[in-house]
Biotite code that builds the C-alpha atoms (Angstrom):
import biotite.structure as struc

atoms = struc.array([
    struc.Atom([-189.327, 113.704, 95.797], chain_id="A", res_id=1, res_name="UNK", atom_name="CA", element="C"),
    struc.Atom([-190.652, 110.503, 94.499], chain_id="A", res_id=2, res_name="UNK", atom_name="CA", element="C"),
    struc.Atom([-192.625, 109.761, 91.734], chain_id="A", res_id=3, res_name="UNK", atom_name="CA", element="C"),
    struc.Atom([-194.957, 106.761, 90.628], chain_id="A", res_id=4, res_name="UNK", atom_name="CA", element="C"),
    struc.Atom([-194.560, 105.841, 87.122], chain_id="A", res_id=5, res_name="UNK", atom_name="CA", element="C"),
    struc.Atom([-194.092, 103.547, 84.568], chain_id="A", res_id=6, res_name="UNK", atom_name="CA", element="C"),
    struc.Atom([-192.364, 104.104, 81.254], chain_id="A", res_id=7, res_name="UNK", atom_name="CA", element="C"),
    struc.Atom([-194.860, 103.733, 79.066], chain_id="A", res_id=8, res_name="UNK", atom_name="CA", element="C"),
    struc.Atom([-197.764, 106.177, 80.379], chain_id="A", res_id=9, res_name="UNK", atom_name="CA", element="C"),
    struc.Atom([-197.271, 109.272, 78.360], chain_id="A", res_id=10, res_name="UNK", atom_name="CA", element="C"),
    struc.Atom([-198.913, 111.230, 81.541], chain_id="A", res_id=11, res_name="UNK", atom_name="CA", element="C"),
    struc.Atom([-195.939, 109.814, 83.268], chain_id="A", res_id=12, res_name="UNK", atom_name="CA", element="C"),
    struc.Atom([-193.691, 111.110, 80.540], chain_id="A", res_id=13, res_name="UNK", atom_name="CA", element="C"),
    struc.Atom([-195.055, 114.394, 80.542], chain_id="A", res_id=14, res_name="UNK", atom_name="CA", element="C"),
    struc.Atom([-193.902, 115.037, 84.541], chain_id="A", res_id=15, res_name="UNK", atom_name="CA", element="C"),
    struc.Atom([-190.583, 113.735, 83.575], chain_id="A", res_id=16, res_name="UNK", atom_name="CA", element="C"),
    struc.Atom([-190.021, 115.629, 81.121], chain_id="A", res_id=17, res_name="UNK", atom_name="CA", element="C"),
    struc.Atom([-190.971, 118.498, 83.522], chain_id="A", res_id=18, res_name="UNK", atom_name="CA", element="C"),
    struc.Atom([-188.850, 117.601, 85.937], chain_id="A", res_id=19, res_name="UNK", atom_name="CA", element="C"),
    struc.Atom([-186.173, 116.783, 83.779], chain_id="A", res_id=20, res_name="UNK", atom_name="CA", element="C"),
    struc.Atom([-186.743, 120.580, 82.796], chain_id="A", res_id=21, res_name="UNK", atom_name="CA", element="C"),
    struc.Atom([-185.948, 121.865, 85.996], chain_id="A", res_id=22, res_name="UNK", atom_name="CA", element="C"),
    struc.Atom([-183.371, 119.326, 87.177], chain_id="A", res_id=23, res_name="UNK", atom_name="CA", element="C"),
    struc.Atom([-185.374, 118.471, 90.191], chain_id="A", res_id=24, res_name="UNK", atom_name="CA", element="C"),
    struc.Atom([-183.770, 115.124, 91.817], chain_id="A", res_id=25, res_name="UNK", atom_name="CA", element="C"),
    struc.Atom([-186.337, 112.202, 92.525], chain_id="A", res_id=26, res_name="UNK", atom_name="CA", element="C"),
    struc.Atom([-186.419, 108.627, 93.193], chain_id="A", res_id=27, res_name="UNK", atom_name="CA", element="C"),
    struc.Atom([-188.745, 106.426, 90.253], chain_id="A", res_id=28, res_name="UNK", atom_name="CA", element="C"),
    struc.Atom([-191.354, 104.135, 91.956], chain_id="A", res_id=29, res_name="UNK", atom_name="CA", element="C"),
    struc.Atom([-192.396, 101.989, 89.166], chain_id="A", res_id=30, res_name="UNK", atom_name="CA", element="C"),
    struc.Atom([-196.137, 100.926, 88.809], chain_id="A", res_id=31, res_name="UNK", atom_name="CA", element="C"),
    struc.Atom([-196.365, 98.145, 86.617], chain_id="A", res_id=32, res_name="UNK", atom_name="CA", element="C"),
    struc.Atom([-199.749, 99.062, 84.462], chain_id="A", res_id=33, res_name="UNK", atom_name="CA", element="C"),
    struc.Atom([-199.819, 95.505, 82.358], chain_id="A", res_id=34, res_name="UNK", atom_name="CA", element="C"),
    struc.Atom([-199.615, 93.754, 85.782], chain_id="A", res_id=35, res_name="UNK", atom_name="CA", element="C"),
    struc.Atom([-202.296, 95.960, 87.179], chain_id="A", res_id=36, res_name="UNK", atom_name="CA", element="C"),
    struc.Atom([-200.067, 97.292, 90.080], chain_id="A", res_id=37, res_name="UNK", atom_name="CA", element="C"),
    struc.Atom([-201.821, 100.376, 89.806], chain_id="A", res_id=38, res_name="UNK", atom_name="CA", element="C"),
    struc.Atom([-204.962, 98.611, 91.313], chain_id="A", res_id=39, res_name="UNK", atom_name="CA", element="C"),
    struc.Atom([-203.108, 97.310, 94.503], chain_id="A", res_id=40, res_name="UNK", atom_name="CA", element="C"),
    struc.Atom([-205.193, 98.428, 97.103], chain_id="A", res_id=41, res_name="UNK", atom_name="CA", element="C"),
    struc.Atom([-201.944, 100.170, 98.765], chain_id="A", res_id=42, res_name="UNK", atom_name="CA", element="C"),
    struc.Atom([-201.611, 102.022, 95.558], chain_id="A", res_id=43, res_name="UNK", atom_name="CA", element="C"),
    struc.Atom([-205.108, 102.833, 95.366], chain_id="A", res_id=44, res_name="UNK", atom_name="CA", element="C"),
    struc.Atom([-205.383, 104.255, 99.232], chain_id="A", res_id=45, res_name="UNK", atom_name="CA", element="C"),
    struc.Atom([-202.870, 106.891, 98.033], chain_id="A", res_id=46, res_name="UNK", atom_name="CA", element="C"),
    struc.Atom([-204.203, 107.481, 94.450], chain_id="A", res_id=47, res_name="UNK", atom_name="CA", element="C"),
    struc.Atom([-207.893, 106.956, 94.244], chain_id="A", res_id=48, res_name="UNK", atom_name="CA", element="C"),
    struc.Atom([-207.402, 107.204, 90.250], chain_id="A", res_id=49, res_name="UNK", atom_name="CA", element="C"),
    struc.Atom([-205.569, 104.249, 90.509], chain_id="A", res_id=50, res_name="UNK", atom_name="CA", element="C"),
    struc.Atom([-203.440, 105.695, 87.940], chain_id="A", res_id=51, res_name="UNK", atom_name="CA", element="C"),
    struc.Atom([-199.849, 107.233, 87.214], chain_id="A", res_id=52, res_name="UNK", atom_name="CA", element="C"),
    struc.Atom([-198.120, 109.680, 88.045], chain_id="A", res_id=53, res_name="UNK", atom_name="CA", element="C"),
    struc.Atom([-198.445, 110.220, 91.333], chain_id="A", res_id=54, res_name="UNK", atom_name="CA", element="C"),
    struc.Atom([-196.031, 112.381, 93.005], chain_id="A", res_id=55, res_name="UNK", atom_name="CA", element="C"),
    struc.Atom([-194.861, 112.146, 96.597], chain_id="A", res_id=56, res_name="UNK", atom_name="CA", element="C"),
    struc.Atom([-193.189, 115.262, 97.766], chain_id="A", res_id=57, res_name="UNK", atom_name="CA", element="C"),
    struc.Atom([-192.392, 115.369, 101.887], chain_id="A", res_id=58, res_name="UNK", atom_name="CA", element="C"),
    struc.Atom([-196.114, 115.467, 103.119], chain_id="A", res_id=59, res_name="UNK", atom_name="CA", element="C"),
    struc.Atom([-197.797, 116.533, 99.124], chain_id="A", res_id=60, res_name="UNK", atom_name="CA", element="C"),
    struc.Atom([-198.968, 113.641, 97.480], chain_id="A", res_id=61, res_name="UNK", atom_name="CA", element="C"),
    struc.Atom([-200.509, 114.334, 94.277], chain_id="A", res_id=62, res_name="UNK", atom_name="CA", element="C"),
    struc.Atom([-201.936, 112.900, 91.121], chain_id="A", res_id=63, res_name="UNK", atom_name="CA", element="C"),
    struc.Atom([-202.779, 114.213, 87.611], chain_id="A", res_id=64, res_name="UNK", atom_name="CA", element="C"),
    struc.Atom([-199.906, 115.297, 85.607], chain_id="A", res_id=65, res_name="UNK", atom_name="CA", element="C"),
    struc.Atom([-200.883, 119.104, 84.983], chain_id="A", res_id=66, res_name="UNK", atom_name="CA", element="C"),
    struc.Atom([-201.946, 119.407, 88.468], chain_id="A", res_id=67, res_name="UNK", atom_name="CA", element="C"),
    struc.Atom([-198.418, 117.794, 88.926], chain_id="A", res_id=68, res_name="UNK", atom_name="CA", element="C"),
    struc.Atom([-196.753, 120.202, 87.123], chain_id="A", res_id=69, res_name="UNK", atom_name="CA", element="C"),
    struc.Atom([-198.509, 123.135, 88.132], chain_id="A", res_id=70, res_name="UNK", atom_name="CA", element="C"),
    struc.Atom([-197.254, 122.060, 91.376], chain_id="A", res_id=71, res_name="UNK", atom_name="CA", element="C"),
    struc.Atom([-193.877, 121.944, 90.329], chain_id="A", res_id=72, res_name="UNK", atom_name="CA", element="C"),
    struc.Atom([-193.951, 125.262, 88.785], chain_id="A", res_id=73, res_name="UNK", atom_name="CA", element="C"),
    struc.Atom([-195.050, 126.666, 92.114], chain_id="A", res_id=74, res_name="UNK", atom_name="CA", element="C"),
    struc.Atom([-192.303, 125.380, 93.917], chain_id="A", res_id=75, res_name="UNK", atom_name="CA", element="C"),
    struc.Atom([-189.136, 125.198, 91.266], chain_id="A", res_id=76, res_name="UNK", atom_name="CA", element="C"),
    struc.Atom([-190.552, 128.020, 89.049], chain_id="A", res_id=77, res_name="UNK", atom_name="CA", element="C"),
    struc.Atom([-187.145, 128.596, 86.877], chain_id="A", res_id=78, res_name="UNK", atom_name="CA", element="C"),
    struc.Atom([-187.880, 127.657, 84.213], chain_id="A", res_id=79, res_name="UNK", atom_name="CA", element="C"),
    struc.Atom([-191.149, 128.213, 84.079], chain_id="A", res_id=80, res_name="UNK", atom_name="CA", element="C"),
    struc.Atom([-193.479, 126.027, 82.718], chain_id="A", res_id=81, res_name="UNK", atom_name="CA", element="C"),
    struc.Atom([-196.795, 127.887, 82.323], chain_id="A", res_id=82, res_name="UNK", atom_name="CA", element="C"),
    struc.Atom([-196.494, 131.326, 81.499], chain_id="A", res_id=83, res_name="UNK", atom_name="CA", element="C"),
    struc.Atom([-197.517, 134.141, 83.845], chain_id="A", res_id=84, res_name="UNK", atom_name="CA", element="C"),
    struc.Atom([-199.145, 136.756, 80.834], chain_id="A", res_id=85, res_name="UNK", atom_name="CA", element="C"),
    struc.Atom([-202.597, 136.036, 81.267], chain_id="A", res_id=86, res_name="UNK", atom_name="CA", element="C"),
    struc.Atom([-202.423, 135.764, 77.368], chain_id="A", res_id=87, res_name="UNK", atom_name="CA", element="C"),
    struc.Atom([-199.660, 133.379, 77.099], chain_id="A", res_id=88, res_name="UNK", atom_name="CA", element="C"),
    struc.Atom([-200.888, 131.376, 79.986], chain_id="A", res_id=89, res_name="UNK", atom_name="CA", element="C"),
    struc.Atom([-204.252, 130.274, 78.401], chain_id="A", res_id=90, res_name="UNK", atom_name="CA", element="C"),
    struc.Atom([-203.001, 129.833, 75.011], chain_id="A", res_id=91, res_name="UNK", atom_name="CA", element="C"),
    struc.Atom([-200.547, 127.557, 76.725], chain_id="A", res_id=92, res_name="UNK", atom_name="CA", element="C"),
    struc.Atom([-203.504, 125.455, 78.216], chain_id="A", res_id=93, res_name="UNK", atom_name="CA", element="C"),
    struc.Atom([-205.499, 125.652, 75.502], chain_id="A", res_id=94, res_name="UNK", atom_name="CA", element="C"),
    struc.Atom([-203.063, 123.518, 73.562], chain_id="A", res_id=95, res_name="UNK", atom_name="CA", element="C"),
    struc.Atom([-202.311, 121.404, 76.410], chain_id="A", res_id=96, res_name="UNK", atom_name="CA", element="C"),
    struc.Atom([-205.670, 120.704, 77.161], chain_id="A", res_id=97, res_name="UNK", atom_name="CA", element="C"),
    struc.Atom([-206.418, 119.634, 73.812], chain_id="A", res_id=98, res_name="UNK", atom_name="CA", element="C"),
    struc.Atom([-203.661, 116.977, 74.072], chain_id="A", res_id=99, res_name="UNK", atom_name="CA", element="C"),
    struc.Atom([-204.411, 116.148, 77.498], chain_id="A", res_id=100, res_name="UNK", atom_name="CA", element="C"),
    struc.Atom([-208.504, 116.452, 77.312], chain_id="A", res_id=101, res_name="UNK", atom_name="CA", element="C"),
    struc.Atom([-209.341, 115.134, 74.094], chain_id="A", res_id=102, res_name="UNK", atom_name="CA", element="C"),
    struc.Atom([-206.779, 112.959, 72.782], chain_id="A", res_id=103, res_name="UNK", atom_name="CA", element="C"),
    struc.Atom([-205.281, 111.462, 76.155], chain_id="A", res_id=104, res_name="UNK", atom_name="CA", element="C"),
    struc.Atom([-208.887, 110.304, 77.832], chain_id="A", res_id=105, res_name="UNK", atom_name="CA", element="C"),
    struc.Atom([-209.814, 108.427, 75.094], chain_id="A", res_id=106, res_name="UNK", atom_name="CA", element="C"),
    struc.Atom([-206.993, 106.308, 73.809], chain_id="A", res_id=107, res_name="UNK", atom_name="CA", element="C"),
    struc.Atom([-204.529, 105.696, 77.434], chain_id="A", res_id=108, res_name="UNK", atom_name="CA", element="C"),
    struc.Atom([-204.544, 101.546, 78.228], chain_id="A", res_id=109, res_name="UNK", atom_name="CA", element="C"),
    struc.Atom([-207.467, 101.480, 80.391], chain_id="A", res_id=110, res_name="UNK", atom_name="CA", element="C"),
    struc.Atom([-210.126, 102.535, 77.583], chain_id="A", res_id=111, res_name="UNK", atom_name="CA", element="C"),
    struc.Atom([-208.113, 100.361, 74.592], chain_id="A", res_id=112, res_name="UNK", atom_name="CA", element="C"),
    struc.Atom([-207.931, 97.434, 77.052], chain_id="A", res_id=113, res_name="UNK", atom_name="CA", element="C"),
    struc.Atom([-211.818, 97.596, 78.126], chain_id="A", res_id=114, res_name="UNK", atom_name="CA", element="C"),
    struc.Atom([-212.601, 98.125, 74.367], chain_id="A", res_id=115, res_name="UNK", atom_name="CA", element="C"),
    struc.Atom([-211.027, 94.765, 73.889], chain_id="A", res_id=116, res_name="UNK", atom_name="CA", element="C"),
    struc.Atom([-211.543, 92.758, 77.037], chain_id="A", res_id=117, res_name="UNK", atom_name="CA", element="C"),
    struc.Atom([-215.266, 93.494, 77.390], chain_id="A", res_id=118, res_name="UNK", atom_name="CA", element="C"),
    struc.Atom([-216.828, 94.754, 74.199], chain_id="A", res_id=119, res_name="UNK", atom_name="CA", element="C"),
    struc.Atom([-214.830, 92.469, 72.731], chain_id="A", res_id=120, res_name="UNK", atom_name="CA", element="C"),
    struc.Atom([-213.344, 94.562, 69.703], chain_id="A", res_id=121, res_name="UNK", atom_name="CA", element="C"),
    struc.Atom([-210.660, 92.930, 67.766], chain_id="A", res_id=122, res_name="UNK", atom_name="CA", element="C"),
    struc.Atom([-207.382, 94.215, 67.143], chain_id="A", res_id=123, res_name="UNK", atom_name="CA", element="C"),
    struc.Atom([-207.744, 96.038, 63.784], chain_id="A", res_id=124, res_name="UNK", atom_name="CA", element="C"),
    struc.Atom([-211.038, 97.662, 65.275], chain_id="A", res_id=125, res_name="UNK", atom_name="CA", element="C"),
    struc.Atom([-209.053, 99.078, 68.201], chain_id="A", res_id=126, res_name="UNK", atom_name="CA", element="C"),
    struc.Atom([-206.423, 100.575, 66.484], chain_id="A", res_id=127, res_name="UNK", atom_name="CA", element="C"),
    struc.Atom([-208.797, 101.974, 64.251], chain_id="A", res_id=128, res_name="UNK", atom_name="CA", element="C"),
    struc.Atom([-210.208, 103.897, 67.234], chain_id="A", res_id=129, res_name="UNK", atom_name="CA", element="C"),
    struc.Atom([-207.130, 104.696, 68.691], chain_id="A", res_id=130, res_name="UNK", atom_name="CA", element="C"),
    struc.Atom([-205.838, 106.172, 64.919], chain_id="A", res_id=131, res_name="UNK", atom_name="CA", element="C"),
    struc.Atom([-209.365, 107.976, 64.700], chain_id="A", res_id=132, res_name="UNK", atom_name="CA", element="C"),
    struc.Atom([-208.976, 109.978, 67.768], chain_id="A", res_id=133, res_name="UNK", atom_name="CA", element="C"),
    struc.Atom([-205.044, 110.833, 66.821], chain_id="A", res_id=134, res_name="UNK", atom_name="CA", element="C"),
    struc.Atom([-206.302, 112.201, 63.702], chain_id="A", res_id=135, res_name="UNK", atom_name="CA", element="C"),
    struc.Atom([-209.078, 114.400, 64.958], chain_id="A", res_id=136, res_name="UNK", atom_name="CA", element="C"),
    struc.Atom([-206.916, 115.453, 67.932], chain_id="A", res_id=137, res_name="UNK", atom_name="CA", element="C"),
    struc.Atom([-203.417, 116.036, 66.082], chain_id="A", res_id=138, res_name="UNK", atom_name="CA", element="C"),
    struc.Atom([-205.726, 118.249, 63.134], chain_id="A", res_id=139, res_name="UNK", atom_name="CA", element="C"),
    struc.Atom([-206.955, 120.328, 65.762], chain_id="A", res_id=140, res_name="UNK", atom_name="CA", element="C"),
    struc.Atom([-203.034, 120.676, 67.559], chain_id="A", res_id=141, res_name="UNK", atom_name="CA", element="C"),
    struc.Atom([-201.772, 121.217, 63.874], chain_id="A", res_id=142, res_name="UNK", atom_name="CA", element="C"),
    struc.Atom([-204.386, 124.292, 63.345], chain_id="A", res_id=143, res_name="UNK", atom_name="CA", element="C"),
    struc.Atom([-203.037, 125.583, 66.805], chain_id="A", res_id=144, res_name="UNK", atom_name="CA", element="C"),
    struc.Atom([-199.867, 125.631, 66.140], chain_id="A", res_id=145, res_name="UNK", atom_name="CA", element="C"),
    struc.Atom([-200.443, 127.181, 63.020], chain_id="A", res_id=146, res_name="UNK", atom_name="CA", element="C"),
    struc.Atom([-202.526, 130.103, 64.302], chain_id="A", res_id=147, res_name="UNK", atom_name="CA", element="C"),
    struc.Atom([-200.511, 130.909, 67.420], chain_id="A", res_id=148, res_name="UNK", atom_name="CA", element="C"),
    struc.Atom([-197.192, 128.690, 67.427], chain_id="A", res_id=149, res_name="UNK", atom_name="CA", element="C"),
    struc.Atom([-193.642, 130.617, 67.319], chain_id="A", res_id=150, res_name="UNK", atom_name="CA", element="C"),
    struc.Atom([-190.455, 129.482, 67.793], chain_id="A", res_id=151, res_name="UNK", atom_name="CA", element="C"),
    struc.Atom([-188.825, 125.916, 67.588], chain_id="A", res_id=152, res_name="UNK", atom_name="CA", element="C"),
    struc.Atom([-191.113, 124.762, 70.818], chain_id="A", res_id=153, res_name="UNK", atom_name="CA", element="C"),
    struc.Atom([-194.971, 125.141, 70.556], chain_id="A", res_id=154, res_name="UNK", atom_name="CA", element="C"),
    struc.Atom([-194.635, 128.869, 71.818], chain_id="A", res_id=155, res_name="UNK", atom_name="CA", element="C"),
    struc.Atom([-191.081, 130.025, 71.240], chain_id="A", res_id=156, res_name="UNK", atom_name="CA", element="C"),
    struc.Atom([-187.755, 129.308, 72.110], chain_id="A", res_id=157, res_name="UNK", atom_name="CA", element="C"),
    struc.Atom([-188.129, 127.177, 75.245], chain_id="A", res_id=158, res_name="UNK", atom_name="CA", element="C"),
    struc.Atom([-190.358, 124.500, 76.269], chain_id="A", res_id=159, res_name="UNK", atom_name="CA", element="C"),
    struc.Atom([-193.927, 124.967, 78.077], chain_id="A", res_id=160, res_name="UNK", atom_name="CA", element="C"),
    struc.Atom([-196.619, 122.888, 79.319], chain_id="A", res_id=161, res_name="UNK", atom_name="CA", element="C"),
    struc.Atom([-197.586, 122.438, 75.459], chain_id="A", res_id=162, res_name="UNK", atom_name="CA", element="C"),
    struc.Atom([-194.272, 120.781, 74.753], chain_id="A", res_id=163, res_name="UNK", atom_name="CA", element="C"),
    struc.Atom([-194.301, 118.714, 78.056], chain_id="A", res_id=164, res_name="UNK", atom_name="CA", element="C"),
    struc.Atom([-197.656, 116.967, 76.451], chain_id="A", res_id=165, res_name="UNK", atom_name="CA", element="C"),
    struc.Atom([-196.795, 116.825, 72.945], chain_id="A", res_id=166, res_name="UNK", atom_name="CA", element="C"),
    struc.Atom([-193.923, 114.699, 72.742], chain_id="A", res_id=167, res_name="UNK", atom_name="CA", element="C"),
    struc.Atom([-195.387, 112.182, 74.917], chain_id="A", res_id=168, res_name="UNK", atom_name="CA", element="C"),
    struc.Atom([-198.693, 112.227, 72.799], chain_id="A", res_id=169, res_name="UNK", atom_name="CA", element="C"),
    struc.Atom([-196.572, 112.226, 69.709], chain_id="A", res_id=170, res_name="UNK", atom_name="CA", element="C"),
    struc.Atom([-194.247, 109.096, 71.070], chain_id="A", res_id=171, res_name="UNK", atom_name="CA", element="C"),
    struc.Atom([-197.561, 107.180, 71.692], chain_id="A", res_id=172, res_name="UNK", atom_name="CA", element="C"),
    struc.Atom([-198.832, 108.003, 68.149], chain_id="A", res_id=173, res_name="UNK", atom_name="CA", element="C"),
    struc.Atom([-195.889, 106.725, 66.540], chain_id="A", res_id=174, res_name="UNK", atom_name="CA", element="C"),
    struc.Atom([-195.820, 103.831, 68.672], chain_id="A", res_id=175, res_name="UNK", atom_name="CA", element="C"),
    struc.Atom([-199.083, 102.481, 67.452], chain_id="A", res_id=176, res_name="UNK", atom_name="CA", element="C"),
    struc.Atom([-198.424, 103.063, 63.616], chain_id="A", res_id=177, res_name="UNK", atom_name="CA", element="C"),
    struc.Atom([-200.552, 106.203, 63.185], chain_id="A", res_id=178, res_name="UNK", atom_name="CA", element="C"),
    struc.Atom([-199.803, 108.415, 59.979], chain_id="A", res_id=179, res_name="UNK", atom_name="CA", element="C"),
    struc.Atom([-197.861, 111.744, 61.177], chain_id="A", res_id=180, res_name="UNK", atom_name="CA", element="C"),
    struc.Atom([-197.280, 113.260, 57.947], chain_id="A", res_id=181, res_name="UNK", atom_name="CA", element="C"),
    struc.Atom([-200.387, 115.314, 58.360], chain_id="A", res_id=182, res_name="UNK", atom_name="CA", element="C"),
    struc.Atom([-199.132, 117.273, 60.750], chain_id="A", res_id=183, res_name="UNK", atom_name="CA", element="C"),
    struc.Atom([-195.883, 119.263, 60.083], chain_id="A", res_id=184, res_name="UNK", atom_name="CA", element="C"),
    struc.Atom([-195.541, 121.531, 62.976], chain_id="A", res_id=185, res_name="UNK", atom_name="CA", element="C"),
    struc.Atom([-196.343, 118.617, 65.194], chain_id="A", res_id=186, res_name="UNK", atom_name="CA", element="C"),
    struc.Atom([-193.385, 116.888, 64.013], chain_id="A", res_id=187, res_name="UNK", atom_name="CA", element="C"),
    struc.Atom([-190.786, 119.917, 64.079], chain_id="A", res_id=188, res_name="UNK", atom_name="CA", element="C"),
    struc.Atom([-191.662, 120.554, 67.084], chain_id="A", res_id=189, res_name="UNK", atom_name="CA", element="C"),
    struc.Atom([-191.526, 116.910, 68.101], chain_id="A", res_id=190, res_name="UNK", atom_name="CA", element="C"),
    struc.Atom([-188.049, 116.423, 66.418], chain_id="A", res_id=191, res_name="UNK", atom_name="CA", element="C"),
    struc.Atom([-186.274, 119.029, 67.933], chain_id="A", res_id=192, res_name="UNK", atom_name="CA", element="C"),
    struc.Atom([-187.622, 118.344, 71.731], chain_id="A", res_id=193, res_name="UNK", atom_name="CA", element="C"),
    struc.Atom([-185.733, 115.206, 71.348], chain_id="A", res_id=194, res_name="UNK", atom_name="CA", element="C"),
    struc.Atom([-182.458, 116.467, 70.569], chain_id="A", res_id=195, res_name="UNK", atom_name="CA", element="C"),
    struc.Atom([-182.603, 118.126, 74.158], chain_id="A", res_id=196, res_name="UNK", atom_name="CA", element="C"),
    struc.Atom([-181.237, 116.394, 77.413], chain_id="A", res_id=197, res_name="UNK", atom_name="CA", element="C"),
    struc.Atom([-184.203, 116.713, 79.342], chain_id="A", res_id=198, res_name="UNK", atom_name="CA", element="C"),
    struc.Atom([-186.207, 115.233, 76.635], chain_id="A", res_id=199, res_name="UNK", atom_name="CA", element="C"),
    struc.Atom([-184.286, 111.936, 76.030], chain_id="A", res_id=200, res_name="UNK", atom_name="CA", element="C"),
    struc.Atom([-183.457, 111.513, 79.782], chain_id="A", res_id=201, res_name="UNK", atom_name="CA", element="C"),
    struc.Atom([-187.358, 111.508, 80.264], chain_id="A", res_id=202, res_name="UNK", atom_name="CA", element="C"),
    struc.Atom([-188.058, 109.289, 77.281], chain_id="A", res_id=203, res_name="UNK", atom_name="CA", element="C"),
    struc.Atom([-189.160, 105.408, 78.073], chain_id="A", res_id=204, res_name="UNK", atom_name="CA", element="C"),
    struc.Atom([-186.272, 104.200, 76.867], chain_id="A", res_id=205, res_name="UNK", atom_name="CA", element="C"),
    struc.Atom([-184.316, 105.599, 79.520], chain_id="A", res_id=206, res_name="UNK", atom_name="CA", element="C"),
    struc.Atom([-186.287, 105.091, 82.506], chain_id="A", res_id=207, res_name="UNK", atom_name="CA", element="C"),
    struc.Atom([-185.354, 101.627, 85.135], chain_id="A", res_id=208, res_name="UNK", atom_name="CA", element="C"),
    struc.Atom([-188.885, 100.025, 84.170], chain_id="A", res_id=209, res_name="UNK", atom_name="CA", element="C"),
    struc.Atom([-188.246, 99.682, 80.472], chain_id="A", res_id=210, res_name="UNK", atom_name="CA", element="C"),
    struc.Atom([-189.205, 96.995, 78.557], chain_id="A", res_id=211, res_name="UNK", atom_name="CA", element="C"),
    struc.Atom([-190.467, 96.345, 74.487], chain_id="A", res_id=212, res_name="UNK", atom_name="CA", element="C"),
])
């Protein structure tokens, strides 16, 4: 397996973390996103998104990092990242989704770098944006958690999908000076996924491409 990726892009981190999960072997491709790699028209012929991740696996090429891991639960299902119950399953995705769906889209480089580079907003007024959408995203994960959350993960004892997007989310968050004290059960969660291997061996810090 390969995967395309660059340290920073919490999509990217969330399909490390899942294959840290279920030590699957693969070979890092970085994509440099502040040089615009991502945009080579090589890159772009075999992601249209022009984006990260995008994994290569034999023949399977494949972009979107819950499509990703999806994928990956389909073909190294132990452990299993998105639970079979019917029940389990979509509360899973519900929680995922609202990571991945309304935080994600709204605040990843692309839309803080346009916000700057051609509606011109200045630095305060993007991370204002970017702080506005953690809080109304992070309140609604909180109330989640809250209502249906168990266990030292998001859903019980062992990681999930939910977990896979949090941290990365979370890292981001913290990276850009947001408040977190809002959101307890955000940060338990968060704090114990990193004192697991497959956690830190995904995080930025660790991966070839790393840089402040």
């Amino acid at each position: 397996m390969k995967l395309h990726t660059f340290f920073n892009s919490s999509t990217s981190y969330r399909v490390r973390i899942a294959l840290a999960l279920k030590n699957v072997p693969y070979d890092t491709l970085p994509v440099n996103l502040r040089k615009q790699e991502q945009r080579a028209a090589g890159y772009v012929a075999k992601n249209p998104s022009a984006g990260v991740p995008l994994l290569i696996d034999e023949d399977v090429q494949l972009s979107q990092s819950l499509a990703i891991i999806d994928y990956l639960d389909a073909t190294h299902p132990e452990p299993r990242l998105i639970p079979a119950d019917t029940l389990a399953r979509a509360r899973v995705l519900e929680l995922s989704d609202a990571i991945a769906c309304d935080i994600h889209p709204v605040n990843n480089m692309r839309v803080l770098r346009y916000l700057q580079d051609v509606l011109g907003a200045t630095d305060d007024q993007k991370n204002a944006w970017y702080q506005h959408w953690i809080r109304e995203g992070l309140t609604a994960v909180e109330a989640l958690l809250a209502r249906y959350g168990h266990g030292v993960n998001c859903f019980g004892d062992a990681p999930t999908l939910a977990d896979c997007c949090l941290v990365p989310q979370v890292a981001n968050a913290q990276r850009m000076g947001c408040d977190l004290s809002p959101y307890p059960r955000v940060m338990r969660i968060f704090e114990h996924c990193n004192t697991q291997p497959a956690f830190q061996q995904a995080a930025p810090a660790q991966q070839p491409d790393y840089s402040l």
